[in-house]
BADOTI-527827 format. One record per residue (C-alpha): residue number from 1; residue in three letters; x, y, z. Coordinates in Angstrom, 3 decimals, padded with zeros to 6 digits. Layout:
// residues N
num, residuo, xx, yy, zz
NUM, ALA, X, Y, Z .
...
This chain:
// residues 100
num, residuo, xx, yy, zz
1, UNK, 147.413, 117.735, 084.166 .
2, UNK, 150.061, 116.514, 086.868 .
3, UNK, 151.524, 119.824, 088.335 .
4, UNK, 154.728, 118.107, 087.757 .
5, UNK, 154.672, 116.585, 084.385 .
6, UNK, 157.046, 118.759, 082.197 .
7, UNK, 155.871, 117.259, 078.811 .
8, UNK, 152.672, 119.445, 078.955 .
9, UNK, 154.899, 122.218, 078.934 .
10, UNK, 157.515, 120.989, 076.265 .
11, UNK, 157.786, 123.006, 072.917 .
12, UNK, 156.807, 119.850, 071.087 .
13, UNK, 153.628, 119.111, 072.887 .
14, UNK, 152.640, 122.847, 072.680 .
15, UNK, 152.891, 123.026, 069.226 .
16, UNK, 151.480, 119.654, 068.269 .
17, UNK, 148.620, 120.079, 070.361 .
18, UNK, 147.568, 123.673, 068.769 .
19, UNK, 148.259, 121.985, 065.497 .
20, UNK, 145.501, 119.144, 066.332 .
21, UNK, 143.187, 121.466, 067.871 .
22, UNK, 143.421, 124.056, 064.449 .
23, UNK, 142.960, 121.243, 062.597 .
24, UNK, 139.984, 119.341, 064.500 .
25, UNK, 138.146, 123.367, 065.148 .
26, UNK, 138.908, 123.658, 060.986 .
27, UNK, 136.800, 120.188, 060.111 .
28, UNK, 134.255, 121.429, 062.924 .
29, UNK, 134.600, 117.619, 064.586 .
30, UNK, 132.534, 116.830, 067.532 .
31, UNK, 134.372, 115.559, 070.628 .
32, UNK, 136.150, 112.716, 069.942 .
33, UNK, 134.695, 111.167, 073.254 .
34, UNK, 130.952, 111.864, 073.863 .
35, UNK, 130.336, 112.757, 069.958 .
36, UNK, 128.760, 116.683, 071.150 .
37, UNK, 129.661, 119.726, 069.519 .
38, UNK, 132.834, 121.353, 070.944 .
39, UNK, 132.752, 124.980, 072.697 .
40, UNK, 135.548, 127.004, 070.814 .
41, UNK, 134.281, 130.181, 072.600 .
42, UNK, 135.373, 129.334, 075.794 .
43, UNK, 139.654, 129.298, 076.446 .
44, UNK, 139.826, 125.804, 078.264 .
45, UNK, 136.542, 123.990, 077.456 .
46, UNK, 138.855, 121.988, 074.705 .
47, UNK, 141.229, 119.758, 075.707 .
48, UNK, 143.510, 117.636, 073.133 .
49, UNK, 143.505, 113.857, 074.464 .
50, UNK, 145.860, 110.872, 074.402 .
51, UNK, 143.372, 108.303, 073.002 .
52, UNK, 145.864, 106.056, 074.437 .
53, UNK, 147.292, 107.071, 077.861 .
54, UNK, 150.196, 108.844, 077.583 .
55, UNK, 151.606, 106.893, 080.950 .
56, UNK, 150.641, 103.649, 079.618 .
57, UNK, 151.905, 104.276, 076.103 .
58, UNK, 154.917, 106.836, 076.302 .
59, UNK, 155.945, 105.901, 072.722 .
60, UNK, 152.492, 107.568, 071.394 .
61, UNK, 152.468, 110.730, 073.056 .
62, UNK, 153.381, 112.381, 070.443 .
63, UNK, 151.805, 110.747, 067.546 .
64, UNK, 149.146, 112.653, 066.563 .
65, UNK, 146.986, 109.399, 065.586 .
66, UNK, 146.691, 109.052, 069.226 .
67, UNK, 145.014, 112.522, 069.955 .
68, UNK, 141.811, 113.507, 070.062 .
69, UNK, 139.719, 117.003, 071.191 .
70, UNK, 137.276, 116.266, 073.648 .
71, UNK, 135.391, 118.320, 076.286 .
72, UNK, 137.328, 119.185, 079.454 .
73, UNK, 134.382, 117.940, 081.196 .
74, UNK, 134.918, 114.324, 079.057 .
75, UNK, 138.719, 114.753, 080.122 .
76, UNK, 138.251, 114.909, 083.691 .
77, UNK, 135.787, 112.242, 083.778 .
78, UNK, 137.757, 109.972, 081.949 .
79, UNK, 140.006, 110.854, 084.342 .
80, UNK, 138.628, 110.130, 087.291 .
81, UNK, 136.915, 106.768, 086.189 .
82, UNK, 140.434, 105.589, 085.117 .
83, UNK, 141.796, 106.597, 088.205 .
84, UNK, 139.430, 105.769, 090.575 .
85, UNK, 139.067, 101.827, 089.127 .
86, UNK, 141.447, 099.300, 089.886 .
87, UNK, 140.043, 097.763, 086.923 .
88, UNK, 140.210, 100.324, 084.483 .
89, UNK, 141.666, 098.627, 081.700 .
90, UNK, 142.088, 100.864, 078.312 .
91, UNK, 140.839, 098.777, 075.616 .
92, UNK, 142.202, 098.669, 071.776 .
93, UNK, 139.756, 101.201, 071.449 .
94, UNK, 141.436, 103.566, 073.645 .
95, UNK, 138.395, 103.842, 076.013 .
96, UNK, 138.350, 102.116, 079.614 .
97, UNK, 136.929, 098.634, 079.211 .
98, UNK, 133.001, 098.910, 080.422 .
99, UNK, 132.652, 103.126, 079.722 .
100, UNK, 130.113, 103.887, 078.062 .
């Protein structure tokens, strides 16, 4: 989360992302990333994904086809592979070409 990115903190995003997280928590879906249960005890160990990066592909960020729960653990190391690799490519898929 970029200190300065005010769509994290927009009304729509809030309310979208609760809505996805109810929803995922209700079906008792793994993470959408590494396939593990999720941790619903614990305040941040969920984190509601873009599938497809949100800077990459503005027009999905709110299209909840595009989001996914995943660990914060998955989130930070998708993260960091993305931006760490010149070559990180996000395939149709929505993963980084060559994770996994």
């Amino acid at each position: 989360l970029m200190a300065g990115d005010k769509f994290y903190w927009s009304r729509e995003w809030k309310a979208l992302s609760e809505s996805v997280k109810r929803e995922w928590r209700a079906a008792g879906r793994p993470c959408g990333f590494c396939g593990k249960p999720l941790d619903w005890g614990k305040k941040y160990a969920v984190v509601v994904d873009h599938i497809r990066s949100k800077n990459s592909h503005p027009q999905l960020a709110l299209e909840r086809s595009n989001l996914q729960c995943i660990c914060h653990g998955d989130n930070s190391r998708k993260r960091s592979w993305i931006d760490n690799s010149k070559k990180a490519k996000v395939g149709i898929d929505g993963f980084p070409e060559g994770w996994g």
